[in-house]
Structure formats: structure tokens, C-alpha cells
C-alpha positions in Angstrom: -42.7 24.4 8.1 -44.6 20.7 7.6 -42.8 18.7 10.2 -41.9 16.0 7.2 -40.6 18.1 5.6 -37.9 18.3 8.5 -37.8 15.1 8.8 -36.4 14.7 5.2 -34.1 17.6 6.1 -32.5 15.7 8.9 -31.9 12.2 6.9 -30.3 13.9 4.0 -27.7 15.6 6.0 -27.5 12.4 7.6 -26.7 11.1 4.7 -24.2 13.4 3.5 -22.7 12.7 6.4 -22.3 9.1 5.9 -21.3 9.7 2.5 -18.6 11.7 2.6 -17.2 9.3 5.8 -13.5 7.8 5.5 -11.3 5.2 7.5 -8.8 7.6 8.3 -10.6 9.3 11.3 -13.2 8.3 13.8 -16.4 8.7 11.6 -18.7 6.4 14.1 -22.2 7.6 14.5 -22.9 9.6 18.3 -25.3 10.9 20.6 -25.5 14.3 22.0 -26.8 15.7 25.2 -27.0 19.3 26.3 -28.2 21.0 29.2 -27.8 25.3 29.5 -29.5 28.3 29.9 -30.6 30.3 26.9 -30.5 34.3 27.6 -33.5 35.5 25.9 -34.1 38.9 23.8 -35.3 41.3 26.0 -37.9 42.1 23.4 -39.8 38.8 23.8 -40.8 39.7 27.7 -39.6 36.3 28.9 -37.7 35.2 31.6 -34.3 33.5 30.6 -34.5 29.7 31.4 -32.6 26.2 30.9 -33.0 24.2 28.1 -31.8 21.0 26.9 -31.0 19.0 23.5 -30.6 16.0 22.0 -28.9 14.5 18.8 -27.2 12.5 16.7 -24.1 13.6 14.6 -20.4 12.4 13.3 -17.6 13.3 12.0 -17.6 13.2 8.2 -13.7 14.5 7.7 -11.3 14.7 10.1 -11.9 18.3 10.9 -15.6 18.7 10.1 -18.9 17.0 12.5 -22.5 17.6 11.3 -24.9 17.2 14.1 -29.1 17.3 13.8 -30.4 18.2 17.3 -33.6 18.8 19.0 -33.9 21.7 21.7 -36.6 22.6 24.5 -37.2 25.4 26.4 -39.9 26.4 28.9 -39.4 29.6 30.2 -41.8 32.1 32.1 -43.7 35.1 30.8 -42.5 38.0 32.2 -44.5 40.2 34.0 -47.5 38.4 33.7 -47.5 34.8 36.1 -50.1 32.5 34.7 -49.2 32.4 31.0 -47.1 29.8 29.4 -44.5 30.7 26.7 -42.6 27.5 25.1 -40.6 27.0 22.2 -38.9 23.6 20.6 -37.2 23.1 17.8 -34.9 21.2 15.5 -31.2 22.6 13.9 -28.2 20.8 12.2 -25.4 22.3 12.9 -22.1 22.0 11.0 -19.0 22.5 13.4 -15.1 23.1 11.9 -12.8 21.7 14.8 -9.6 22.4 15.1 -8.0 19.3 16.5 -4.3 19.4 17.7 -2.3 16.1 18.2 -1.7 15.3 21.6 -4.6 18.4 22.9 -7.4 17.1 25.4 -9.7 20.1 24.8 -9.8 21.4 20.6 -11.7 24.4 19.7 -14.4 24.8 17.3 -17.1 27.2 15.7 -20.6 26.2 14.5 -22.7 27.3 11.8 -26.9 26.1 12.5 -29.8 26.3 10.1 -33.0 24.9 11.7 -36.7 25.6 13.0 -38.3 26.5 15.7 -41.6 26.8 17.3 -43.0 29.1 19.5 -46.2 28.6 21.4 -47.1 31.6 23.5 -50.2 32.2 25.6 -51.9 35.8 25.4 -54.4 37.7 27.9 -57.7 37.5 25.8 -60.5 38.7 27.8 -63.1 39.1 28.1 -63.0 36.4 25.3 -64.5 33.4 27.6 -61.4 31.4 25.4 -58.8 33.8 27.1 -56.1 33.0 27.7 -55.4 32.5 24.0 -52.7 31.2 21.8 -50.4 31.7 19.5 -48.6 28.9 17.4 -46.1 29.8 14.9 -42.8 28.5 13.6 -40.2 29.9 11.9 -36.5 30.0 10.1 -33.7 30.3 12.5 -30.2 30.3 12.4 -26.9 30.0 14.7 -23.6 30.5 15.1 -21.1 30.1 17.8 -18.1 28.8 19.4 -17.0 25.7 21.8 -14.6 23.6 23.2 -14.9 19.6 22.8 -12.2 16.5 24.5 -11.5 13.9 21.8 -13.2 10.2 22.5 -9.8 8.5 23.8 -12.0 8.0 27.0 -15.4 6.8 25.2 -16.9 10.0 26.0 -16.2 13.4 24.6 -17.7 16.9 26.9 -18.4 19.9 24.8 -19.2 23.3 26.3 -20.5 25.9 24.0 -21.6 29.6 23.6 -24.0 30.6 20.6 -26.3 33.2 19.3 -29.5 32.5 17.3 -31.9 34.2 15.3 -35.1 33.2 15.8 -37.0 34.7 12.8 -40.5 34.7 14.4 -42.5 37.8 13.4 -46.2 36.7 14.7 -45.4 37.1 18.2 -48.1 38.5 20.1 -46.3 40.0 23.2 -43.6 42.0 20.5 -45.5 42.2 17.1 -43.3 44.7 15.7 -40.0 42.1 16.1 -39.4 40.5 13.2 -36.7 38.1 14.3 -35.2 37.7 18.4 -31.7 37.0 18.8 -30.7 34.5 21.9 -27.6 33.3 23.6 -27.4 29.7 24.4 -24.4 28.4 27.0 -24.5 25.0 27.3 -22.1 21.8 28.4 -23.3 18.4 27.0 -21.9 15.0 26.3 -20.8 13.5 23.0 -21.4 9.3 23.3 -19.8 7.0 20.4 -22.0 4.2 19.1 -20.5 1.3 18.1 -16.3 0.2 18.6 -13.4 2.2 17.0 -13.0 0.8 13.6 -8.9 -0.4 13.7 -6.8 1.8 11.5 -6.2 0.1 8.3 -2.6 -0.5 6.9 -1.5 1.1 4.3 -1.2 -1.2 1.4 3.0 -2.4 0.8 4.3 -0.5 -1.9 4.3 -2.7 -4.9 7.6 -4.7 -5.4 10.2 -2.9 -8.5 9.5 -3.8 -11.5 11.6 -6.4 -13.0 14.1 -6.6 -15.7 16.1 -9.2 -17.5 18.6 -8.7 -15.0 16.7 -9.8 -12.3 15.6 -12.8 -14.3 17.1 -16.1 -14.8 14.8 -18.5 -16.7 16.7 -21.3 -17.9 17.8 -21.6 -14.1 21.5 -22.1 -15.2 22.4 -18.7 -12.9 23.1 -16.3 -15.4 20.6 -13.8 -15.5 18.3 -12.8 -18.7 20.1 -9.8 -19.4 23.9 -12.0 -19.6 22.6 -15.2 -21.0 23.3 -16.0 -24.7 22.2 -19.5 -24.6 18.7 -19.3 -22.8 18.1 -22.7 -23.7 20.7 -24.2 -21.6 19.9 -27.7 -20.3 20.5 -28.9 -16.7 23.2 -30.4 -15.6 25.5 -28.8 -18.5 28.9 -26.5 -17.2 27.7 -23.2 -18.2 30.1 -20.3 -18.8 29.7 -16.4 -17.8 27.8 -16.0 -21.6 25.1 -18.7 -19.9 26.3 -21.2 -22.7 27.8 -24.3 -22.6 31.2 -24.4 -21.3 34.1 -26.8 -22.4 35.1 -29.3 -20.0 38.5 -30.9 -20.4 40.0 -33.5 -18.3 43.4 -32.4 -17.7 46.2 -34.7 -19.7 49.6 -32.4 -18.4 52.1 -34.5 -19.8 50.5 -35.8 -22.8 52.4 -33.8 -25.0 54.3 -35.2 -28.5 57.8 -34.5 -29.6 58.1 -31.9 -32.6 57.1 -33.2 -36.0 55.7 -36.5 -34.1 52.7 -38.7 -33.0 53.6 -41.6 -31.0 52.9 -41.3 -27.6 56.0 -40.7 -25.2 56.3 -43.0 -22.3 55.8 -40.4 -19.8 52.2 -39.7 -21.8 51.2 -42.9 -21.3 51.2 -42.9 -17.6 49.1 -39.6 -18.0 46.6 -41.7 -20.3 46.6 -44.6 -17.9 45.3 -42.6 -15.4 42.8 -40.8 -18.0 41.6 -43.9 -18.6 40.9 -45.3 -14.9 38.5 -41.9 -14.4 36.7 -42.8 -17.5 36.4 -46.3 -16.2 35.2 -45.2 -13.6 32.8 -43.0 -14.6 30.5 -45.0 -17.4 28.5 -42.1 -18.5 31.3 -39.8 -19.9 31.4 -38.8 -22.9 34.5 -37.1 -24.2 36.0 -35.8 -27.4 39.3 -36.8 -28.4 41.0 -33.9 -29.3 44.4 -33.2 -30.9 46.8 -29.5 -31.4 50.0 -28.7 -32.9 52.3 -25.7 -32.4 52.1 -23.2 -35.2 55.0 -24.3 -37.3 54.5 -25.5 -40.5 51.9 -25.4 -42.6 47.9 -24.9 -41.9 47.1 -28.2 -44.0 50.6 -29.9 -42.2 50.0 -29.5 -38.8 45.9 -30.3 -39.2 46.7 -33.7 -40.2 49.6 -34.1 -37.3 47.1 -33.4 -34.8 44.7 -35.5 -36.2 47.0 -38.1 -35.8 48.0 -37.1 -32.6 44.2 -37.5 -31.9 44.1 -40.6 -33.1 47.3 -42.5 -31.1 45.1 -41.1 -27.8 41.7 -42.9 -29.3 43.7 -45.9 -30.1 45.1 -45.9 -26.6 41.8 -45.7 -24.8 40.1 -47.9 -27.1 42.2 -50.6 -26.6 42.4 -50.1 -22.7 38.6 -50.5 -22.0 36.9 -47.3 -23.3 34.1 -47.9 -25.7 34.3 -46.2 -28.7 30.7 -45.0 -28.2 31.6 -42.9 -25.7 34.7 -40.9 -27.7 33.9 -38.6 -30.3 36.6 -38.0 -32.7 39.4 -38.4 -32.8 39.2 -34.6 -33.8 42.5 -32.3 -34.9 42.3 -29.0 -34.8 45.9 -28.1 -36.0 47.3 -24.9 -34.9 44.2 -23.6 -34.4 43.5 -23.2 -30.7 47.1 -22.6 -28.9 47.1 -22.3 -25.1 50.4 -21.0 -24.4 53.0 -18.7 -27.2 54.1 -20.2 -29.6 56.9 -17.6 -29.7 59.2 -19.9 -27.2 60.3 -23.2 -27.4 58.1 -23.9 -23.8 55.2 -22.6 -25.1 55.3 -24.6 -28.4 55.6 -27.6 -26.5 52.5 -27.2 -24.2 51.0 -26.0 -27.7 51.6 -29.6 -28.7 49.4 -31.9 -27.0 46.2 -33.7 -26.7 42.9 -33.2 -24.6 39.6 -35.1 -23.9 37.0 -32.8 -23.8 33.9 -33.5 -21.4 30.7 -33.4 -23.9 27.9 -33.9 -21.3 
């Protein structure tokens, strides 16, 4: 196999490796180092002898590494001293972990595609080139099982047991062999590169979606859902409908005898006071407002409370209230009662005057 074309080999399973990397685990970049004794097959007539690797993997899920490594060996030729039988090579080797929360050592077994390359002396004489040589590579393949310790202390250990099939079927020593199978026990080291990458938050959930309920946008503190009057302005009494509310400066007292208009003389104590807090307050406006109880007639009693109205205007006119500031007066009759008018208590309060509050 053209040792480029290797080469190529190892950087795209690199870079499947960094491709299918995620935040969620450790997927740094490490090194690996191996030292351990590879049992040979019998058939090759070697001794068995250490070897040693090196690589560079990661982790590209949370359960699944892909290492590339590159493996020596040196080992004697058995019976015959003298000759020298290597063999180097290069694998990548995709190992499923099975990683427990709170376990120092987690199992794991490999699966290894790779190359390697034999070079094997031969007795050639009388050739005056003896001893010769053989050089050949071939397809080989692994599988095995391990144990590895997580990088909580910077440095992982692995120790590992695994058979390989070497499929070399030019050797000179077994020519009838078409493939030799090995067992390789090593212990190595597994080296981070680089710092942990901090575990990102999870993003907040998005806030609930909204809904007129949760909503106020005229500010007046009933919510989209309620308001009727979204157009409310500051500074106005709103009701529980988010529209305007009536404000009326309290006149108990000012109430009229049945069938009259003049003002009693315990209504214009009332309207004395009335007119102090207006007086006091420049910027009032108010509507001058009069009612009737419901007997009589609808045309009757509109024009007694009008009147009614009107003997409150008078009196606040000509006590220091500008007329600018009074709208009205304003009768509305029978109209809007705010006790029975089934009793003769209730038609009393029923007859009366107000000032309502128009800003």
C-alpha cells in the first residue's frame, strides 16, 4: 500500500472525527502511548517481543473514540540468531466505551483496520547477497477488549488485549500462510491537549407567550383583554371596563323638597363647603348636575331637575366659581336614581344635585 495513500487514510478519519465532535462531552484532541508484548503466531518462527505505539485520537460522541496509531516491533528469528525480522505499521482503531457515571475504570472493545509491514531477513547462500530480504506489506485487522480511567486527573491509563490478522502471504520463513494471527497486551497512557472546554448552559426556556391579558397598553392598569376604552388618557379615574369613570364630589344634604327647586338652608351649608374645594382647586372642572324622584311625568321632572341644576350653578357662580369651569347646569330627570324610589327615604335621596368631576 503507497504510504500516501495512508497518509490520506489517517486525515480523513481524523476528520470525521472532528466532524462529528459535540460540546456535550470531552471531544479534545489526545496522544497515546503504548508499550506490551505482542505473542506471535507460531507459524512465523519468531520469538514473541515488546512493542510499542503511538497516536493521536478523540472522542467524537460520548461513547465512541477513533484513534490512528503507529506500532513497532522488533523481535528475533527463531531458530536462526543472526537474522533480523521487523515489522511497523499503522491502524485506526474505533473503540465503543462503556462509560458509567461515577466508574474510575469503563470498559471497551475495539475494532482496527490498518497496514503493516514486514521486513524479514532470509538465509540466501551461497548467494554472496545472503542474507537476503524480504519486504512486503499488507491488510490487517484487529479486534479486542480494554479497560481505560476517565481524564478527571489529566491523564487517562488504558490496558488492552487484542488479536490481529496480519494478512501477509509473501513470507519467506512460512510461504504457505496466508495471513498470521497475533495477540497484543499492552498498558499505555491517554494525554489531553488543550483545556476542558466549560460545559455550556443550556439556553433559558423562552418566556410564555403573551396575551391581551398580560398586556396593558394604555398604562391605565386594566389589562388588554378587560379594557374597553384603550385610549384612556393619563391622569383620568378609570373604572374596571378601563374607561373613564365618573367622579362626583359628594353634596349629602343637597337635596330639594318634593315638587321644588330652591335650595334649603341646610343645602347651602353643603354648597358652601363645595365651593371652598373648588376654590381651592383652580383646575376643576365639574358638571353641574340635577335628579328628581320618579314621580310625575318624564317631561315634568326633566325640567325640575334642570332647575334644580340651575339654583346649584347660580349658587357657585355667584360665590366665586367661574362659569368656565361648570358645565351645565345639566338635568337628567328621573333618569339615574341612586336609592328606591319605592319609599319616601329613598325618593328623597333620589332628589338631589351633584357636581361631577370632568377631568
Amino acid at each position: 500500500m503507497n504510504k500516501k495513500l495512508l497518509c490520506a487514510a489517517m486525515l480523513a478519519g481524523l476528520s470525521v472525527a472532528q466532524a462529528a465532535s459535540a460540546q456535550e462531552f470531552d471531544d479534545r484532541w489526545y496522544l497515546t502511548g503504548a508499550v506490551g508484548y505482542n505473542m506471535q503466531d507460531s507459524d512465523r518462527n519468531t520469538d514473541d517481543a515488546p512493542f510499542a505505539s503511538i497516536g493521536l485520537g478523540k472522542f467524537i460522541s460520548p461513547n465512541w473514540s477513533l484513534d490512528g496509531e503507529l506500532n513497532y516491533q522488533n523481535p528475533q528469528m527463531d531458530p536462526e540468531d543472526g537474522l533480523n525480522w521487523s515489522q511497523y505499521g499503522i491502524s485506526f482503531d474505533l473503540r465503543r466505551h462503556f462509560i458509567a457515571e461515577g466508574r474510575g475504570w469503563n470498559p471497551y472493545v475495539l475494532m482496527g483496520l490498518g497496514y503493516q509491514r514486514s521486513e524479514e531477513e532470509f538465509d540466501a547462500f551461497p548467494s554472496p547477497n545472503s542474507p537476503g530480504e524480504s519486504k512486503d506489506g499488507n491488510f490487517a485487522a484487529k479486534v479486542g477488549v480494554g479497560l481505560q480511567t476517565t481524564f478527571e486527573s489529566k491523564v487517562a491509563v488504558r490496558a488492552e488485549v487484542a488479536y490481529r490478522a496480519d494478512f501477509n502471504d509473501q513470507s519467506v520463513r512460512a510461504p504457505d500462510e496466508s495471513y498470521f494471527g497475533d495477540v497484543l497486551a499492552s498498558v499505555g497512557v491517554v494525554i489531553p491537549l488543550g483545556t476542558k472546554a466549560a460545559p455550556v448552559a443550556p439556553p433559558p426556556p423562552p418566556p410564555p407567550a403573551q396575551t391581551c391579558a398580560d398586556l396593558d397598553d394604555d398604562g391605565d392598569g386594566v389589562n388588554n383583554c378587560d379594557d374597553k376604552c384603550p385610549g384612556s388618557q393619563a391622569g383620568q379615574t378609570i373604572g374596571p371596563d378601563g374607561c373613564p369613570a365618573p367622579v362626583t364630589i359628594d353634596l349629602k344634604g343637597v337635596n330639594f323638597d318634593f315638587d321644588k327647586a330652591t335650595l334649603r338652608p341646610d343645602a347651602v351649608a353643603i354648597l358652601s363647603e363645595a365651593t371652598q374645594i373648588l376654590n381651592r382647586y383652580p383646575d376643576l372642572k365639574v358638571e353641574v348636575a340635577g335628579h328628581t324622584d320618579s314621580v310625575g311625568t318624564d317631561a315634568y321632572n326633566q325640567k325640575l331637575s334642570e332647575r334644580r341644576a340651575k339654583a346649584v350653578y347660580d349658587y357657585l357662580t355667584s360665590n366665586g366659581v367661574s362659569a368656565s369651569r361648570l358645565q351645565g347646569p345639566v338635568g337628567y330627570g328621573e333618569s339615574r336614581p341612586i336609592d328606591t324610589n319605592e319609599t319616601a327615604e329613598g325618593r328623597a335621596k333620589n332628589r338631589r344635585t351633584e357636581l361631577n368631576v370632568q377631568n
